[in-house]
N, C-alpha and C positions, 0 to 999 in steps of 0.2 A: 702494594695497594690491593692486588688481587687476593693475596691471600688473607688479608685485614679486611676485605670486603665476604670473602667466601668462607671464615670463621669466626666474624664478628660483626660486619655490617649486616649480615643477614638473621642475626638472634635477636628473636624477642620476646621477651617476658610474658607469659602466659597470667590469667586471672588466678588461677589456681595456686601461682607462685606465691603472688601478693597476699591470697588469703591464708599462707600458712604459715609466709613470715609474719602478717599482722597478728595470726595467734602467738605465736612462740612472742614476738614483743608485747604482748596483752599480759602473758606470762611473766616476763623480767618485770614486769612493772610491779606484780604480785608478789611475787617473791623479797621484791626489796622489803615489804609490808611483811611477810609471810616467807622468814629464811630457811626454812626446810624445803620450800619447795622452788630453791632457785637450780636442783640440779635436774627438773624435769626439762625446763624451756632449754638448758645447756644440753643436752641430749637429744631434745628436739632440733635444736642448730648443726648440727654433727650429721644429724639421719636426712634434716635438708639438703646440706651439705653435697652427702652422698649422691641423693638419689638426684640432684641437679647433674653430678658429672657424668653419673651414667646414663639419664637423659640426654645430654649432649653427645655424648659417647655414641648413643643410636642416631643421632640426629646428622651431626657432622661428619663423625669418623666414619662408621659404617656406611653410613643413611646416602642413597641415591635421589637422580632426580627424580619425580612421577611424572611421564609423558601425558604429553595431553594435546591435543589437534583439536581444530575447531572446526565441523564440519556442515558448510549450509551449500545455498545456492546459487550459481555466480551473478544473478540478479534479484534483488526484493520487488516483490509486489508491492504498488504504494494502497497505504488504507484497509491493507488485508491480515491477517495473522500468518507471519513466514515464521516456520520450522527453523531452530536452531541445534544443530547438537555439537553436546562437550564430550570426546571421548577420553577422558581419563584413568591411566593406569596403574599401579602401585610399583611400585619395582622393588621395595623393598621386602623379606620374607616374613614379616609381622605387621600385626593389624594397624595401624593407622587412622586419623582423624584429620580430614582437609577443609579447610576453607577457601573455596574456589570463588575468583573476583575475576569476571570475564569485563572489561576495557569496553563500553559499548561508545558508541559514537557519539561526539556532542546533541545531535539532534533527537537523541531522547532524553535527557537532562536525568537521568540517572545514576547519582552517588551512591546510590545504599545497596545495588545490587549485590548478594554474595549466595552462596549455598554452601552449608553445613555438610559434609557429608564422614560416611565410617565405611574403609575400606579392610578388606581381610587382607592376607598375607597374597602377594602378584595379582590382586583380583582388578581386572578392566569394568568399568561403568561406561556406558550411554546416557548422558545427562541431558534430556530436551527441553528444552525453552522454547517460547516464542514473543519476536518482535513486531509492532504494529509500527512502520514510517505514517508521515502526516502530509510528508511534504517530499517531491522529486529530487534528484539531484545524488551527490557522490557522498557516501558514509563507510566512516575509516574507522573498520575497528583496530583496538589497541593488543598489547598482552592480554595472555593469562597468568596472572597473579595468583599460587599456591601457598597458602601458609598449610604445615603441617605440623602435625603435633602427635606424640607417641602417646600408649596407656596412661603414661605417668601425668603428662598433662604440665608440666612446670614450664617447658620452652618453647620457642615455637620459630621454624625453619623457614625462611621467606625462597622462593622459587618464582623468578621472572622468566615466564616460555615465550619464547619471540613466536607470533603470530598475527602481528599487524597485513591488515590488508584493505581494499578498496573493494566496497560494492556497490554500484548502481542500483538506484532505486527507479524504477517505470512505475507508469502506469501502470492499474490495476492488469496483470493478464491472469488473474485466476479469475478475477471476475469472465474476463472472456473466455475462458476453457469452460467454466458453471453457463454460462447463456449458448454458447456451442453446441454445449448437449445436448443446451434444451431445446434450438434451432434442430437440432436433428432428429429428435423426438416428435419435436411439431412436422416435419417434413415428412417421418416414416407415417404419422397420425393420416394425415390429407390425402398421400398417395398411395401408400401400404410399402412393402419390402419389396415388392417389384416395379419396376421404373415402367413408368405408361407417360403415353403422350397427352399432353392434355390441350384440348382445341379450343382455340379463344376468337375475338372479331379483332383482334389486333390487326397493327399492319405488315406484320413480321410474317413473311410468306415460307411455309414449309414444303409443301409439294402439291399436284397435279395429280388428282385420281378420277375415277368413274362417276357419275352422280346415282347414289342412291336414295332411295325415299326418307323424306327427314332431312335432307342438305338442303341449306337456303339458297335458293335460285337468283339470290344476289350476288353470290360468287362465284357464278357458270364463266368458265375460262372459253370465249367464242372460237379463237382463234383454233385450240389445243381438240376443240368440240369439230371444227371444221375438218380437222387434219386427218383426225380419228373416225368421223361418221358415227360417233357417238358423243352424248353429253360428257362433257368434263367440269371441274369445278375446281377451285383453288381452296387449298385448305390454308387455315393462318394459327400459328400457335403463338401463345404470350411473350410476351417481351420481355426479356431478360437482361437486357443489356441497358437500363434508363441508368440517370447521372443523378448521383444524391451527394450532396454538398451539405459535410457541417461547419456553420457558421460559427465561432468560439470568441467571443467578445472577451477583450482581457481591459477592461478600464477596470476604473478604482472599486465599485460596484462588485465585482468580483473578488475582490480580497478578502469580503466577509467569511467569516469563520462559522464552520457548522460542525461541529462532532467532529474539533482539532483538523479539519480539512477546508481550504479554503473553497469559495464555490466555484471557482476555475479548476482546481484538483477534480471535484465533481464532474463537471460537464466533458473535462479529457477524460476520465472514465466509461462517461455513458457515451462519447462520441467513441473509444476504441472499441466496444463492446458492437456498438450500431453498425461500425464500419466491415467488422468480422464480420456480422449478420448478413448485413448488406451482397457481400463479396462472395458468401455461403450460396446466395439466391441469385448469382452472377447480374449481380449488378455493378455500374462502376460507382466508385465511392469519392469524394474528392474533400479536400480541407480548406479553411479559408480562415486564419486569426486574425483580428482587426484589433488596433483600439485608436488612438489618436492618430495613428499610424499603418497604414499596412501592416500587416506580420510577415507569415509566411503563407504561401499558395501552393497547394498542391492539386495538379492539374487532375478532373477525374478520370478512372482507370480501374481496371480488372485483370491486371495482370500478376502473377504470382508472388513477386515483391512487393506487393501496392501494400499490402499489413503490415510487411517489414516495414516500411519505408515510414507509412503512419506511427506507428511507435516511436521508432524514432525523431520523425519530427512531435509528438507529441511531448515527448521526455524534454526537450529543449524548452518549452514555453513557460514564461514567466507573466507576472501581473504588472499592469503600467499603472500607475498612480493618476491617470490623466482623465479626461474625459472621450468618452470615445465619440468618434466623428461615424455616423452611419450615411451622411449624404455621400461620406468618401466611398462606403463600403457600398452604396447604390450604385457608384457609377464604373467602380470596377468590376461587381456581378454584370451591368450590361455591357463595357467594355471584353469582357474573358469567357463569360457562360451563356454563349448562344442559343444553347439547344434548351428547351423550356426545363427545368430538372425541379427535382425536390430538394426544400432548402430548408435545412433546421438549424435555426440562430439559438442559441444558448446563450444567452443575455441575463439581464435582470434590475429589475422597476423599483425603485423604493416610493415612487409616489406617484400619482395622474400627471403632474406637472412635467416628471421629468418622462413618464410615458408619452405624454401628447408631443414633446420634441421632438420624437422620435417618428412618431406612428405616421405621417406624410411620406415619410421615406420606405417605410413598413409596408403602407398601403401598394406604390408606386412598385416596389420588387413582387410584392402579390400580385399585379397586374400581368408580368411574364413568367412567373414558375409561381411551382405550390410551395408557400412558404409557411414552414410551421417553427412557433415561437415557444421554448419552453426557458419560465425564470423561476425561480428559486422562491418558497416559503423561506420568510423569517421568524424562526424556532425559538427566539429570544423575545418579540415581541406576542407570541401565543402563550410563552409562560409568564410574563406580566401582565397581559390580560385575562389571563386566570386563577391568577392570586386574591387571596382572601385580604382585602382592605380592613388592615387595621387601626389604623391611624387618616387622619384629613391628607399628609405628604404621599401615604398609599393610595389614597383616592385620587387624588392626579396622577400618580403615576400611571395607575391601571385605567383612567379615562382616557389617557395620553396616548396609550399603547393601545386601545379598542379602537381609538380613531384611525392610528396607523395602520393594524389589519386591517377595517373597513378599507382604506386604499387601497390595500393589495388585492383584497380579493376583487375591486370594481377594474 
């Protein structure tokens, strides 16, 4: 069987074949009409003939594998364009024609992928692509599938290169390395390239100096002034260390689709991105997913793993189908988050209705920390109310959908 697999199950008929056996039979046909010229198409069968077996002859007998490795990175960025490269090499000493079919993973629904390419005699290519994920989770690419084909063009050599493997897709972190930068650009902008202290009326005490003119005589240290027989003052520099909590609602509301990503894929985006930032300006950062249900809690923190950690609980979060309970999600922020912190819920409204259920509980968390509320535009309902009515069934639609924006935006 292997060797009925490895000089016959792997041949196949090239276009090039079929169009010259369809002439040479174009020809018999003619000839039965036309008997002088039945010994051309017979001569043409004899030169077909030939030039198949010594096509094959390069293909099988001689003809080696072409190496080929897939080379990316051992996670994809979700929503981003990641870098793919095919290294491919000839190993045979004459020129060559491949058709390379790299196995991508079911979750880009992709059958028609292939690349054409013409290789010289041993010559290695870098072939890069790139893939856009939509959605988190494990993607298993397959083979690479080689068909190859000599000058002649009549056969064509199937080559299966075992290269199956698993890649994890995350959250976006190029997105976070791109606002990184830009955090650190803003930071060198404010302060310049040299680190200076900057004094603030915080309560965050730094040290005990002399009082010179221009210090507020509110912060005269009596005790430190008594000791010394001169004025002393306390200096206070800004606080660095406050607790910001993103809030990540996963009910059904979230499943909406925006540019093949759902708005929970969005919001674990902007919340990894925020929580880097955050943790840049030593702040602690903490997590909180809700939907009918508790999620997961991540308690806030600034400590070296606190990014790691966020990644990967973010990689795990999926969508509930359900309706999300925020009376629940009120009385575990006042049972867990004592200390007054910053709260940004990632949520999202489709109507007043279903905002006014909500907003008692909204108001009520507003009352102990600073809560800030970011939900989603619907992109689907802006381009039906901007569509040109041509018909009486287009005019409700696009009333329909002016009424809904109007929602949104009140």
């Amino acid at each position: 069987m292997t060797l009925i697999k490895k000089y016959i199950g792997d041949l196949f008929l090239n276009t090039r074949f079929y169009v010259v056996v369809g002439i040479c039979a174009v020809l018999f046909i003619i000839s039965f009409f036309y008997a002088p010229l039945f010994l051309v198409p017979q001569i043409g069968c004899y030169v077909i003939a030939m030039l198949v077996l010594v096509d094959y002859f390069f293909l099988f007998i001689i003809g080696k594998m072409p190496g080929a490795k897939r080379i990316m990175a051992d996670r994809l960025s979700n929503s981003d364009e990641n870098k793919v490269t095919l290294q491919i090499t000839n190993r045979m000493p004459f020129e060559l024609y491949l058709e390379i079919i790299d196995e991508l993973p079911v979750q880009f629904q992709k059958r028609d992928w292939i690349l054409h390419q013409h290789f010289k005699g041993l010559q290695q290519k870098d072939i890069v692509y790139s893939v856009r994920p939509a959605e988190r989770g494990e993607y298993h690419f397959g083979n690479i599938i080689i068909y190859v084909k000599s000058l002649l063009g009549l056969l064509m050599r199937r080559f299966d290169i075992e290269a199956g493997t698993m890649v994890p897709v995350y959250p976006s972190f190029m997105q976070l390395r791109k606002y990184e930068l830009l955090s650190q650009t803003t930071i060198q902008m404010e302060y310049g390239n040299k680190r200076m202290r900057k004094i603030g009326h915080s309560m965050e005490f730094e040290q005990i100096k002399e009082y010179v003119r221009g210090d507020d005589i509110r912060t005269i240290n009596w005790k430190a002034t008594a000791r010394r027989s001169s004025i002393m003052v306390n200096n206070f520099t800004d606080e660095k260390s406050q607790q910001v909590y993103c809030l990540i609602d996963k009910g059904r509301l979230m499943k909406m689709p925006f540019n093949n990503l759902s708005l929970l894929d969005y919001a674990i985006n902007s919340t990894l991105v925020l929580s880097n930032v955050c943790l840049q300006k030593h702040d602690k950062v903490g997590i909180i997913t809700f939907a009918n249900k508790m999620g997961t809690i991540l308690a806030a923190d600034r400590k070296p793993l606190q990014k790691a950690t966020i990644l990967q609980l973010l990689y795990n979060q999926e969508t509930d189908f359900l309706e999300s309970d925020y009376e629940m999600l009120y009385l575990q922020i006042r049972n867990r988050i004592k200390q007054r912190s910053l709260l940004i819920l990632f949520a999202n409204f489709e109507s007043l209705a279903g905002l006014k259920r909500q907003l008692n509980y909204l108001k009520s968390i507003a009352k102990h920390h600073l809560l800030m509320v970011v939900f989603f535009e619907n992109t689907e309902l802006k381009q039906l109310s901007s569509l040109n009515a041509a018909n009486l069934e287009e005019v409700y639609v696009k009333t329909i959908a002016e009424k809904f924006s109007f929602e949104k935006r009140l």
